[in-house]
N, C-alpha and C positions, 0 to 999 in steps of 0.2 A: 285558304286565301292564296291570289297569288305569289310567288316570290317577291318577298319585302325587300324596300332600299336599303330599311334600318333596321338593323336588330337589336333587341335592347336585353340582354340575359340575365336572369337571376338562378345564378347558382346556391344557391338555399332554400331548404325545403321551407323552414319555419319560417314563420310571421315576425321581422324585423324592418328597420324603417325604410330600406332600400325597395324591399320588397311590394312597402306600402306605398312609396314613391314611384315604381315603375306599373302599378293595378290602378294609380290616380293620371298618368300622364299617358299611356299608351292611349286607351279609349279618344282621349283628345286629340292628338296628334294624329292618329289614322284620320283625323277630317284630312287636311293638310298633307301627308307624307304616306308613303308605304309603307307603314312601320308593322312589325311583330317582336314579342316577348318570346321568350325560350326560355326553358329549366322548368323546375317544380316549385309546388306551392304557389301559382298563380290564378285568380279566379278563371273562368270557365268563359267569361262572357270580352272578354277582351281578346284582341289579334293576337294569336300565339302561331311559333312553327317550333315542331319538336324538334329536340336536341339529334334526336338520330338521323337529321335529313340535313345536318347541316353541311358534313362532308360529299356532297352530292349536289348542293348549289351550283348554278352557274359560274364558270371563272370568267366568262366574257361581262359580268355585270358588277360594276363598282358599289358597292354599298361603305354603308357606315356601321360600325361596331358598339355601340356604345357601354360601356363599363362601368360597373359603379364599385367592382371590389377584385381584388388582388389576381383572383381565383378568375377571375373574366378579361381579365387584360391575360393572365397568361394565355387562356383558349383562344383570345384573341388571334393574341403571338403563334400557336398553333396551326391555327387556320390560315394564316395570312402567311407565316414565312416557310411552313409545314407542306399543308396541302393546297397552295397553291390558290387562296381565294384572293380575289380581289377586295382590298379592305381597306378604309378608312379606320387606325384607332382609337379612340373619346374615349375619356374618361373623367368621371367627375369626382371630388375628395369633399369629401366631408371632414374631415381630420382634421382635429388643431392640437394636435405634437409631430416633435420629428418622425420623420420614416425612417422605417430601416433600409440597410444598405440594397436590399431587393426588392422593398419596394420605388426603393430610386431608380432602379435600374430597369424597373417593368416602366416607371411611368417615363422614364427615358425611349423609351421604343413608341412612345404614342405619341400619335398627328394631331391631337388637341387636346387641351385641357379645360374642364370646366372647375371653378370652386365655389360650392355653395354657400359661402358669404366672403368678405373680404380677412376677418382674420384667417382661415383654413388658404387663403390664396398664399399667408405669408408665409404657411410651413411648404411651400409650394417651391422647389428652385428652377421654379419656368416658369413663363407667362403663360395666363389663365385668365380664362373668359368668367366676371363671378357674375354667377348666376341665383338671386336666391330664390327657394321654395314659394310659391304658392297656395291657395286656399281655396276651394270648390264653393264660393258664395250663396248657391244653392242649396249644398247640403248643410250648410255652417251661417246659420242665421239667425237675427235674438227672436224671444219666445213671442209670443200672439198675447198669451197667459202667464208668468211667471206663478202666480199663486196655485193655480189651476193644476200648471206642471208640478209642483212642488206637492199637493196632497197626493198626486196622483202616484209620484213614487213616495211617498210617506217619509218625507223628510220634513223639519222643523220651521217652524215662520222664525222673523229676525233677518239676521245678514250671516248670508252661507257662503263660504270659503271652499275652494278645490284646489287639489294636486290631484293629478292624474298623469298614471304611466306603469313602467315596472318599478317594483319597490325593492329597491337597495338601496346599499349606502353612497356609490357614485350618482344616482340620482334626487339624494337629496332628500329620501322621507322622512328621513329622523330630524332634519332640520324644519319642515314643515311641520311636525307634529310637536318641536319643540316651541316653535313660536304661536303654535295654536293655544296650549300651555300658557303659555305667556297674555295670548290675546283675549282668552275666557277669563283671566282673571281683569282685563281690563272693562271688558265688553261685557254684559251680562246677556246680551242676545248674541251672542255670534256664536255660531256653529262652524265644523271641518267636516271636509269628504274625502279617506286617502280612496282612490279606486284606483284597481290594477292589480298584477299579478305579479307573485314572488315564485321564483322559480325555485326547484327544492334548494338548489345551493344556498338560496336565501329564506326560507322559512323560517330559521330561527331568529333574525334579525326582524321580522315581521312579526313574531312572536313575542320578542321584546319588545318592540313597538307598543302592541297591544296590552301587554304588562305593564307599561309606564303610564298610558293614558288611563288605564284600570287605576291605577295608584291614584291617580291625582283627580280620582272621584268625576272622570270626566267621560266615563263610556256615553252616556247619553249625547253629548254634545260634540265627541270628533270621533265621527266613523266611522266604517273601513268595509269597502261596500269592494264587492267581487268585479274584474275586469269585465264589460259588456262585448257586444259585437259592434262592428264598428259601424253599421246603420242606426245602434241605437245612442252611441258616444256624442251626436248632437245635443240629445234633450236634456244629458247630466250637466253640461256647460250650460247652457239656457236656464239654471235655475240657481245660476251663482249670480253673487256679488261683486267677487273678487275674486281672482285665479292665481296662484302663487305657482312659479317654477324654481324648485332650489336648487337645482341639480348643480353638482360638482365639476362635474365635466358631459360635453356634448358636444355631438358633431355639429347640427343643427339645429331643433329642436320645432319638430310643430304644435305645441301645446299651446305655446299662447295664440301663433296665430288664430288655431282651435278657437279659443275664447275668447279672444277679440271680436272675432267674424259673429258671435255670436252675442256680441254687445256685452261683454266684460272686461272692464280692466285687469291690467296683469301687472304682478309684481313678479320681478325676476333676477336671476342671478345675473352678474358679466361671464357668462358662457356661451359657447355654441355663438348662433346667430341673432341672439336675445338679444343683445347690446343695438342689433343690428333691424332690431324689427319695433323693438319699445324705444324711439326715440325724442320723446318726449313727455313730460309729465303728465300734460293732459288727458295720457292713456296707462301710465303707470309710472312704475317704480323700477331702475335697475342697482344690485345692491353686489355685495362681494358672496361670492358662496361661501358657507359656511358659515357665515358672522348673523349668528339666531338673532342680537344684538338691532344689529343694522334691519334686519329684514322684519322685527317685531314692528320696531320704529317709523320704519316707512309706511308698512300694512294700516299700522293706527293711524296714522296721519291721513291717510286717506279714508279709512273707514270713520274719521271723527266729523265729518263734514257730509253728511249724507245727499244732500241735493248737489255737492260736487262729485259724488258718486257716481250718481244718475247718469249726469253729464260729461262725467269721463266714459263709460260705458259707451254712450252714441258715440263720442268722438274715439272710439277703439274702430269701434266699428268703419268709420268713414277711413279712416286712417289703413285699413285693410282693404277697404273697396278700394281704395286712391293706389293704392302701390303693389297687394300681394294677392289678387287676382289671378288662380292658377291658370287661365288662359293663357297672360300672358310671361307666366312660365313656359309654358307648353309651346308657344310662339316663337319664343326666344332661344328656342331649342330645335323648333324646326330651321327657323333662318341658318344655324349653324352647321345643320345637315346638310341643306342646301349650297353653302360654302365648301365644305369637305368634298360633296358630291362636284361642282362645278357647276352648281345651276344658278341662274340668274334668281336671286330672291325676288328683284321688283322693289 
């Protein structure tokens, strides 16, 4: 391609959410912007320019930097007060705890700040444009067939429950698995699905996992079903009921919007931008992390009313068309380019 306005770098190789976040928004924004990705670990079919051609840019052209991690605001700094490029520096935080004293002092040297919800804006000590995440409507939509899906991957009739993610103790699967615990003894139809991937550090905590639901006579009824690829992470959402996020701490969290889009209510902790996306009942539950307590209690309260079910499900759904629309993420991120840049947005 030719020389982009915007570059947008991911410096990590591995699949993590920034990563996922710049393979969902680049594609979109090149309608609209010159934009390219940089670094490793990004798909194949999106606007990239490699890392080795960046000191060899134009210094007569203003572009935008945008950063999503520590490590990219320094290359940033590099390029910009090193070699000489002309740069605009952005950077977006996902964070909700204090920074450390360098990273105060990296996001001190940038030209704009974005935060992806408004708590992460408050550990912010500068003004920040919040901006929050998006959902591809397209690929995140409810099922045609929910029965249909459901033999097809040979999962259980009744009402089926999901967590989905990596499985550790920060995000919460031991509290899902304890309330599921709690909810088979309530429910005589309900089922769990943990899916996701424990990394070795955590294998033995997922092993535990599995020992305890062994115990309590419940292998058949809560799961633990292997991490997918992510074209196929639509049709596991599409055969839930209810979608549980217990996670302890988060930056942002796109699970539920996941399962909203896909006409599922969500129960969810006050983490991340959860507080920030379930904000109202009609779509779910938001509860404290940690407190199995609290999160059994809400889950059955809405699984005890099954035609309010239904109806929370559609209006998840509407409630994600209405507001979290990754267009207009993608949009709201070019206007701001266009700002840095000096171009009339219109």
């Amino acid at each position: 391609m030719k020389d982009p306005v915007v570059i947008a770098p991911n410096l990590k190789r591995r699949l993590s959410g920034v990563t996922a976040t710049i393979a969902r928004l680049v594609p979109l924004q090149a309608q609209w912007i010159d934009i390219a990705a940089t670094g490793p670990g990004l798909p194949d079919d999106i606007p990239h320019i490699p890392l080795s051609r960046l000191p060899f840019l134009s210094r007569k052209t203003l572009r935008v930097w945008h950063a999503r991690r520590n490590t990219e605001m320094l290359l940033g700094l590099i390029l910009r007060d090193v070699l000489r490029l002309r740069l605009k520096l952005l950077f977006t935080s996902a964070s909700q705890r204090a920074h450390t004293g360098y990273t105060k002092w990296l996001i001190g040297k940038m030209d704009a700040l974005v935060a992806t919800s408004r708590k992460t804006a408050g550990y912010l000590e500068r003004d920040a444009q919040v901006i929050l995440h998006g959902i591809n409507l397209q690929d995140f939509t409810p099922p045609q067939d929910k029965a249909a899906l459901r033999s097809r991957l040979g999962l259980p009739d009744g009402l089926v429950l999901g967590c989905y993610g990596r499985i550790r103790h920060q995000k919460g699967t031991d509290a899902f698995v304890d309330t599921m615990i709690a909810l088979c003894g309530l429910f005589d139809d309900v089922s769990g699905i943990v899916m996701g991937r424990a990394t070795e550090k955590h294998t033995g905590f997922l092993a535990e996992l599995k020992d305890k639901v062994t115990a309590a006579g419940l292998s058949d009824r809560i799961l633990f079903k292997p991490e997918v690829t992510v074209d196929q992470i639509a049709e596991w959402y599409q055969v839930l009921d209810l979608f549980i996020a217990p996670q302890r701490w988060e930056g942002f969290g796109l699970t539920p919007l996941e399962a909203m889009a896909c006409g599922v209510p969500v129960v969810a902790t006050d983490v991340g931008a959860f507080s920030e996306i379930v904000t109202d009942v009609s779509v779910g539950r938001i509860v404290e992390p940690g407190n199995i307590s609290e999160m059994t209690n809400a889950t059955a309260e809405i699984l005890e009313n099954r035609d309010s079910l239904a109806l929370s499900g559609q209006a998840a759904r509407a409630h994600v068309e209405a507001n979290f629309d990754i267009n207009g993420e993608a949009k709201t991120l070019v206007a701001l380019y266009q700002t840095l840049l000096g171009e009339r947005t219109g």
